[in-house]
ROKE-408969 format. One record per residue: residue in three letters; chain; x, y negated, z of N, C-alpha, C, O in turn. Coordinates in Angstrom, 2 decimals, m for minus. Layout:
N
type / mol / n.X / n.Y / n.Z / ca.X / ca.Y / ca.Z / c.X / c.Y / c.Z / o.X / o.Y / o.Z
ALA / A / X / Y / Z / X / Y / Z / X / Y / Z / X / Y / Z $
...
***
This chain:
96
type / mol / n.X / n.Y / n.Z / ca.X / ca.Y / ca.Z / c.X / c.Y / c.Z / o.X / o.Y / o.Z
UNK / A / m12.33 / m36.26 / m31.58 / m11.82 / m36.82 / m32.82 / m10.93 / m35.84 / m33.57 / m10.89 / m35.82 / m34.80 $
UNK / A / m10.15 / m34.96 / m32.72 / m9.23 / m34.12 / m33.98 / m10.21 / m33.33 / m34.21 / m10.24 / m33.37 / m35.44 $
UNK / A / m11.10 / m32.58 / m33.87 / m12.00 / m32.05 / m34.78 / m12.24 / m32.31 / m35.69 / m12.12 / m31.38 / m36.48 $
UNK / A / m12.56 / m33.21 / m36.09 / m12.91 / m34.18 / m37.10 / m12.05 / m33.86 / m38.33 / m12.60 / m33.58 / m39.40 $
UNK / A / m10.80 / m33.88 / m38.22 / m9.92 / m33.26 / m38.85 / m9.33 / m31.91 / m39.21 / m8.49 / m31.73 / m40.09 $
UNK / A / m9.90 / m30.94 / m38.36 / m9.33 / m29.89 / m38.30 / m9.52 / m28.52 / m39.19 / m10.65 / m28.08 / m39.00 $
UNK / A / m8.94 / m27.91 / m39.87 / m9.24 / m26.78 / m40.21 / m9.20 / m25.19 / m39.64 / m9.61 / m24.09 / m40.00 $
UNK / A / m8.67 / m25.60 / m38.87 / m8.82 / m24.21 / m38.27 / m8.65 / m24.46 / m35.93 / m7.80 / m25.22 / m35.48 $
UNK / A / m9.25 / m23.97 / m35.32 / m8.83 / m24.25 / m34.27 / m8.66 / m22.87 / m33.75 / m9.52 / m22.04 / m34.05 $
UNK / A / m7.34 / m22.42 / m32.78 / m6.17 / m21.22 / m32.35 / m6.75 / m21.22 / m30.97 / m6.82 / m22.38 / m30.58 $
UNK / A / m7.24 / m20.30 / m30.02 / m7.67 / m20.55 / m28.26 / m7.11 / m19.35 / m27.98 / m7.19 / m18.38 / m28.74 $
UNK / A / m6.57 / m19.34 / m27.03 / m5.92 / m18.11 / m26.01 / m6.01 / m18.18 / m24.76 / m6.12 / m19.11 / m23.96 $
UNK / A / m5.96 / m17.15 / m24.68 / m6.24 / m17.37 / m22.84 / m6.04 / m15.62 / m22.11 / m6.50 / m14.69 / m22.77 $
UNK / A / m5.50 / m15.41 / m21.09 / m4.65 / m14.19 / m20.33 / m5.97 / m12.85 / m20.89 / m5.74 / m11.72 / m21.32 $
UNK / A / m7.20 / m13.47 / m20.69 / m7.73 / m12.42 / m20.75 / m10.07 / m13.00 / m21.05 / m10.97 / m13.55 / m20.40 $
UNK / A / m9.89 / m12.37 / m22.42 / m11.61 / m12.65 / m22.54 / m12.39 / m11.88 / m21.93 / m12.30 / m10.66 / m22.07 $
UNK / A / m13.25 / m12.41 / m21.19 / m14.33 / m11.76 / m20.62 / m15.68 / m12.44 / m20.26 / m16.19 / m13.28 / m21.00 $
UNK / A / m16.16 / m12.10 / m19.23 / m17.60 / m12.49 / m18.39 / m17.06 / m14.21 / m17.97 / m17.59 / m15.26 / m18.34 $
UNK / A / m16.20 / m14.07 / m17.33 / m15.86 / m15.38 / m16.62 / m15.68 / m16.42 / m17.37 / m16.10 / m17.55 / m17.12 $
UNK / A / m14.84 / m15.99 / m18.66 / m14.90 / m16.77 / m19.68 / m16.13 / m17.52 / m20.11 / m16.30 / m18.73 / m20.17 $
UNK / A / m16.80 / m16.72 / m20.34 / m18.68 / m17.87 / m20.79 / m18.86 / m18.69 / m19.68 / m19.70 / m19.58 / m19.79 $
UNK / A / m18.32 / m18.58 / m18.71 / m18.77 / m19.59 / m17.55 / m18.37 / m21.01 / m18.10 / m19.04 / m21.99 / m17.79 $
UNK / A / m17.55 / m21.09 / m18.71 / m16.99 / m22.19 / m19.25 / m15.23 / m22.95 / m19.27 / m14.80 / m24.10 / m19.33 $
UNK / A / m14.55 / m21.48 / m19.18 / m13.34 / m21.93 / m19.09 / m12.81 / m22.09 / m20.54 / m13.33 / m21.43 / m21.44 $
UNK / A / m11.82 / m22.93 / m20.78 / m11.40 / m23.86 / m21.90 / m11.51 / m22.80 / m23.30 / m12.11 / m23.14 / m24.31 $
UNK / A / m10.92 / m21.68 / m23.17 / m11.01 / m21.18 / m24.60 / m12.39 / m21.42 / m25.21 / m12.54 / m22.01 / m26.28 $
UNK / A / m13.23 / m21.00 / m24.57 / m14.92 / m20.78 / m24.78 / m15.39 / m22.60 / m24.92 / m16.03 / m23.14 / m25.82 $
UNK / A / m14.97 / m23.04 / m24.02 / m15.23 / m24.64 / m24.09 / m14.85 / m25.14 / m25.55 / m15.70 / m25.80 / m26.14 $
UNK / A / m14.03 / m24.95 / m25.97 / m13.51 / m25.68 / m27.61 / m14.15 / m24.79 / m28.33 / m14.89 / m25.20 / m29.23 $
UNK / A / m14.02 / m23.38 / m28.08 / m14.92 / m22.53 / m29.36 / m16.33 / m23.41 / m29.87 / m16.94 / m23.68 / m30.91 $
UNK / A / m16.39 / m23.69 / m28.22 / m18.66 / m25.06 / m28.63 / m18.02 / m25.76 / m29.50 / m18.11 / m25.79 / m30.72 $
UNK / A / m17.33 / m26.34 / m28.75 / m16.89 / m27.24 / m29.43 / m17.13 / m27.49 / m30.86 / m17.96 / m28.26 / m31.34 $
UNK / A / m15.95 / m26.44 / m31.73 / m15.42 / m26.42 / m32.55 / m16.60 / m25.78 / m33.83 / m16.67 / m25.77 / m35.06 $
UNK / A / m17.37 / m25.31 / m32.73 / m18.64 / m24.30 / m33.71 / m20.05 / m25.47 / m34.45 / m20.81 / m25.43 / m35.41 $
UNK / A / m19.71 / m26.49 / m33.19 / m20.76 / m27.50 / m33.36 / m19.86 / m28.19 / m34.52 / m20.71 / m28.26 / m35.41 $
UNK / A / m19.05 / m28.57 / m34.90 / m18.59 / m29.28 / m36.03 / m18.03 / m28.71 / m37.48 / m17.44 / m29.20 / m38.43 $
UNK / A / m18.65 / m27.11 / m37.04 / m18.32 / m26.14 / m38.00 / m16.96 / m26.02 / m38.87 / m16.66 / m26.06 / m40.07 $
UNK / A / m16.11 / m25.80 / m37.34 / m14.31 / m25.68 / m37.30 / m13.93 / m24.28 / m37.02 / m13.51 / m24.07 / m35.88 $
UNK / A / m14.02 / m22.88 / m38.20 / m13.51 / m21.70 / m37.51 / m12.79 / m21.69 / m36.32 / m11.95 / m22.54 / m36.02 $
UNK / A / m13.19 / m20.46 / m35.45 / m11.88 / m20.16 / m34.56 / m11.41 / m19.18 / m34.11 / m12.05 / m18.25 / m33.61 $
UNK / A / m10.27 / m19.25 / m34.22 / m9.38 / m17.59 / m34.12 / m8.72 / m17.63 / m32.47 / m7.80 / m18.36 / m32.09 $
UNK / A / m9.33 / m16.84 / m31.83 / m8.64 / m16.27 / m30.84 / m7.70 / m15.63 / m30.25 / m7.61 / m14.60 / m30.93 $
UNK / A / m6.63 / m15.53 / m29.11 / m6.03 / m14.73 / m29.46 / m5.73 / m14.21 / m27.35 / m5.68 / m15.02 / m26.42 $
UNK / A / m5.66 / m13.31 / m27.29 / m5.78 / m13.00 / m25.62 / m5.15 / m11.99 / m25.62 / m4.82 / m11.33 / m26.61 $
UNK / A / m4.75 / m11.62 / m23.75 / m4.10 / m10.58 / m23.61 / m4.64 / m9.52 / m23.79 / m3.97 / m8.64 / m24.32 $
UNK / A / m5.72 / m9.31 / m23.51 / m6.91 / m8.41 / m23.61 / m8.01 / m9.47 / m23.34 / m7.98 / m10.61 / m22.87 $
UNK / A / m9.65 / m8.10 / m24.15 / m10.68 / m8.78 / m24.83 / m11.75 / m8.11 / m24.11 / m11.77 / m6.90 / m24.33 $
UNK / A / m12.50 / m8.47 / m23.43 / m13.43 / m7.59 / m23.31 / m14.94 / m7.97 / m23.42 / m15.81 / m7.34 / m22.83 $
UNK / A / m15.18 / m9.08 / m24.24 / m16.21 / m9.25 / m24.84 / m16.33 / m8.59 / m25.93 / m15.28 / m8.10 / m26.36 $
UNK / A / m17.48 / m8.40 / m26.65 / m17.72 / m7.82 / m27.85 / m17.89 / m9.39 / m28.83 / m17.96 / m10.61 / m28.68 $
UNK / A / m17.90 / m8.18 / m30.01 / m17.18 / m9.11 / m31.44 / m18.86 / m10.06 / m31.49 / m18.80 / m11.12 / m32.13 $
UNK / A / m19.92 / m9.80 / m31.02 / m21.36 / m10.43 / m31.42 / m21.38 / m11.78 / m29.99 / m21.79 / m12.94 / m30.03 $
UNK / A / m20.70 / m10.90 / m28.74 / m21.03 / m12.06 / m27.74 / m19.61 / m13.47 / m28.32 / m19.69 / m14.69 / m28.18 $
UNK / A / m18.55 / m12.73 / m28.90 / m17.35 / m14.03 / m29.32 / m18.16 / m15.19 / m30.38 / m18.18 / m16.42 / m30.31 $
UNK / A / m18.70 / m14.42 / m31.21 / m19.39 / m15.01 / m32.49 / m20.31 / m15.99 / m31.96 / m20.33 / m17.17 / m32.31 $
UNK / A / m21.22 / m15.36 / m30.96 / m22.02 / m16.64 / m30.84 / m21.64 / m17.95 / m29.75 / m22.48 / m18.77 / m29.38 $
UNK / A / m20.25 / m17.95 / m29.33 / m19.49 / m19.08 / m28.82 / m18.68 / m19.74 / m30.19 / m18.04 / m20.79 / m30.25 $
UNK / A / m18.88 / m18.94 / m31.04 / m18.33 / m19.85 / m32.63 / m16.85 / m19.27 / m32.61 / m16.09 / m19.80 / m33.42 $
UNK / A / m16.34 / m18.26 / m31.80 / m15.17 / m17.10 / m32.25 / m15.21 / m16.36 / m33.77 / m15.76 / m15.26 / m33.78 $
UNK / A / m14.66 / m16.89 / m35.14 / m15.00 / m16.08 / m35.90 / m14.01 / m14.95 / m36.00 / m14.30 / m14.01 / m36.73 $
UNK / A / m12.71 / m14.95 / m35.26 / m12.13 / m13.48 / m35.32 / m10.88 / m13.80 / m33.96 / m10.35 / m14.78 / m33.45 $
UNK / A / m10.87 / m12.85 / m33.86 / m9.77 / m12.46 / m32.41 / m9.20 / m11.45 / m32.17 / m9.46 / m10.38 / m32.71 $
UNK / A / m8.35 / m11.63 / m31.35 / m7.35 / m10.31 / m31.39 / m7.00 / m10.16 / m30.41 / m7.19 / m11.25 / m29.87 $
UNK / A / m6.17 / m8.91 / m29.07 / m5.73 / m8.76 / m27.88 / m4.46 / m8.50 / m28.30 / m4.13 / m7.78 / m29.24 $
UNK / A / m3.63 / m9.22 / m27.44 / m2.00 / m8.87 / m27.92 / m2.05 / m7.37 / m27.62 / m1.55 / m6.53 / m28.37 $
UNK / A / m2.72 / m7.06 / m26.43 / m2.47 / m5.44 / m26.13 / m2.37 / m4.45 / m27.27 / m1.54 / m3.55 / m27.17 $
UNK / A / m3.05 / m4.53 / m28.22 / m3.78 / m4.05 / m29.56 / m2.61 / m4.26 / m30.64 / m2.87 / m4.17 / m31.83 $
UNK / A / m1.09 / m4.60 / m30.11 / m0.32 / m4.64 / m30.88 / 0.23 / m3.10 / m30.64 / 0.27 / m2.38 / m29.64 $
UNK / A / 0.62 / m2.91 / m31.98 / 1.88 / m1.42 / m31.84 / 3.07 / m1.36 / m30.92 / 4.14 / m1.83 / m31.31 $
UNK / A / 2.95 / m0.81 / m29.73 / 3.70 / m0.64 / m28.75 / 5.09 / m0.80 / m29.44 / 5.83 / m1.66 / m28.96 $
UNK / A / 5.58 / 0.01 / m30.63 / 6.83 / 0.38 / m30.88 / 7.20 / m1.23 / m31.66 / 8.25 / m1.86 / m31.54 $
UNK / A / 5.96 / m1.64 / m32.48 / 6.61 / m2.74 / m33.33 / 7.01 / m3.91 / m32.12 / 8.13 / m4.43 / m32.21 $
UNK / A / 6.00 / m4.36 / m30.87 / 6.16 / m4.95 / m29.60 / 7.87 / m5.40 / m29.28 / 8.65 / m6.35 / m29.12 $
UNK / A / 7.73 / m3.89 / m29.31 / 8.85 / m3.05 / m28.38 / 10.45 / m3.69 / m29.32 / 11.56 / m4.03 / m28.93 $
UNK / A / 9.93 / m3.61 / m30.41 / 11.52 / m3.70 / m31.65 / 11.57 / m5.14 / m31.75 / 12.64 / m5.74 / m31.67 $
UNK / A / 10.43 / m5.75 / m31.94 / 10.43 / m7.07 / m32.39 / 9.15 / m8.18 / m32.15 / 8.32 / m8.63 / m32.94 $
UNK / A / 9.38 / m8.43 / m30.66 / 7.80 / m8.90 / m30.25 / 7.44 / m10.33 / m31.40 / 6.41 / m10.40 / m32.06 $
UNK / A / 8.41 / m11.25 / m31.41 / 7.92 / m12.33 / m32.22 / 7.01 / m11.90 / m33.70 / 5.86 / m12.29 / m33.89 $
UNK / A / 7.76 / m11.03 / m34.67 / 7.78 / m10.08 / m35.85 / 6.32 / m9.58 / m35.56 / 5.60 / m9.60 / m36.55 $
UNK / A / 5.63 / m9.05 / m34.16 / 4.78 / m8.37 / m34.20 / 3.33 / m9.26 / m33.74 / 2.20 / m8.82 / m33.98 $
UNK / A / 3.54 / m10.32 / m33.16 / 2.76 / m11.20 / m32.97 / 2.64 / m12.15 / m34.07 / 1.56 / m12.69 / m34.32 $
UNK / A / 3.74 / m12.39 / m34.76 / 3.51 / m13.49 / m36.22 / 2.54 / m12.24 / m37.42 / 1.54 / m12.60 / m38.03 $
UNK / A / 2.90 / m11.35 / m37.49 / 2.68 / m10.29 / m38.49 / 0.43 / m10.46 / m37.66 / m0.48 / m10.54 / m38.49 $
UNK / A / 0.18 / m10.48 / m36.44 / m1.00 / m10.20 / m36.03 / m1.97 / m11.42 / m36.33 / m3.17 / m11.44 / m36.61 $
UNK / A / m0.86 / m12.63 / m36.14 / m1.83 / m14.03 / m36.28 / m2.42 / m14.34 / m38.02 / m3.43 / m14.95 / m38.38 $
UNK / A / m1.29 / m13.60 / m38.89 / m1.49 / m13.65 / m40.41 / m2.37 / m13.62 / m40.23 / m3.16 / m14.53 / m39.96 $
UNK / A / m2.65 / m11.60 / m40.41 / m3.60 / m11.01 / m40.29 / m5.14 / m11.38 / m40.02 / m6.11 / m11.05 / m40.71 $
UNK / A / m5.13 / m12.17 / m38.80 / m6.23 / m12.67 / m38.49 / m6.68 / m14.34 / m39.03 / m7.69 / m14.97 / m38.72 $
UNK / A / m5.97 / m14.60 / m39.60 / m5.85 / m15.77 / m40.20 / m6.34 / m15.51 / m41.42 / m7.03 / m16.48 / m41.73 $
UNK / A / m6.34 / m14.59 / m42.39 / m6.35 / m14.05 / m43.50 / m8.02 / m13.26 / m43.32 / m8.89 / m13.30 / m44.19 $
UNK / A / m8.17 / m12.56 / m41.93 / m9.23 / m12.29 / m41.84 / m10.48 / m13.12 / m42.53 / m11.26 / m12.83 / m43.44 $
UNK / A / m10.29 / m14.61 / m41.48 / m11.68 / m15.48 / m41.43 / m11.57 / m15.99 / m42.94 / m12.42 / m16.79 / m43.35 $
UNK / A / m10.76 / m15.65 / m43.61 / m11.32 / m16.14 / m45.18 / m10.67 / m17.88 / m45.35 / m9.84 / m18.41 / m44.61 $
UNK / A / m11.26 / m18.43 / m46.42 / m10.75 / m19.54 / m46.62 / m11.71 / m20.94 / m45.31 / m12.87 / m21.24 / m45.03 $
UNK / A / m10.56 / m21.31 / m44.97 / m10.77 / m23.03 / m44.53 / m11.05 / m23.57 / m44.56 / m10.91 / m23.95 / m45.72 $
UNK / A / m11.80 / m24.55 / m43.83 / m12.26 / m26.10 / m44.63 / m11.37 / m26.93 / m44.99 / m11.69 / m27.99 / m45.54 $
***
């Protein structure tokens, strides 16, 4: 039912990979969310799927915290993780 409502759905999880398609929760709501045609932005410690295998679980953009600037991390982790989610927020374009 909140699908139903939703414009955007956020999944994270320590780390994307192989195990992930098995069916653990990030990947589980991505179906989800793809079947009711609800973008979804990812966000993990590290990624190691590619951008074509995320897409076709209905991932339209994602990011690895690792992939943040060590120094910005380093000065101001909140600053550097809010500054990354924009970004990727801004990526997937406009909302339903």
């Amino acid at each position: 039912r909140l699908l139903e409502s939703a414009d955007l759905v956020i999944v994270g999880e320590g780390r994307l990979d192989s195990q992930s398609l098995a069916g653990k929760a990030p990947i589980a709501a991505a179906r989800l969310a793809k079947a009711k045609g609800v973008p979804v932005l990812a966000f993990a410690g590290s990624i190691e799927l590619t951008e074509e295998e995320l897409r076709a679980e209905g991932i339209g953009s994602s990011a690895a915290i690792e992939d943040v600037a060590k120094t910005e991390a380093e000065s101001a982790p909140g600053a550097a993780l809010a500054a990354l989610v924009a970004r990727k927020i801004a990526q997937l374009g406009p909302v339903r």
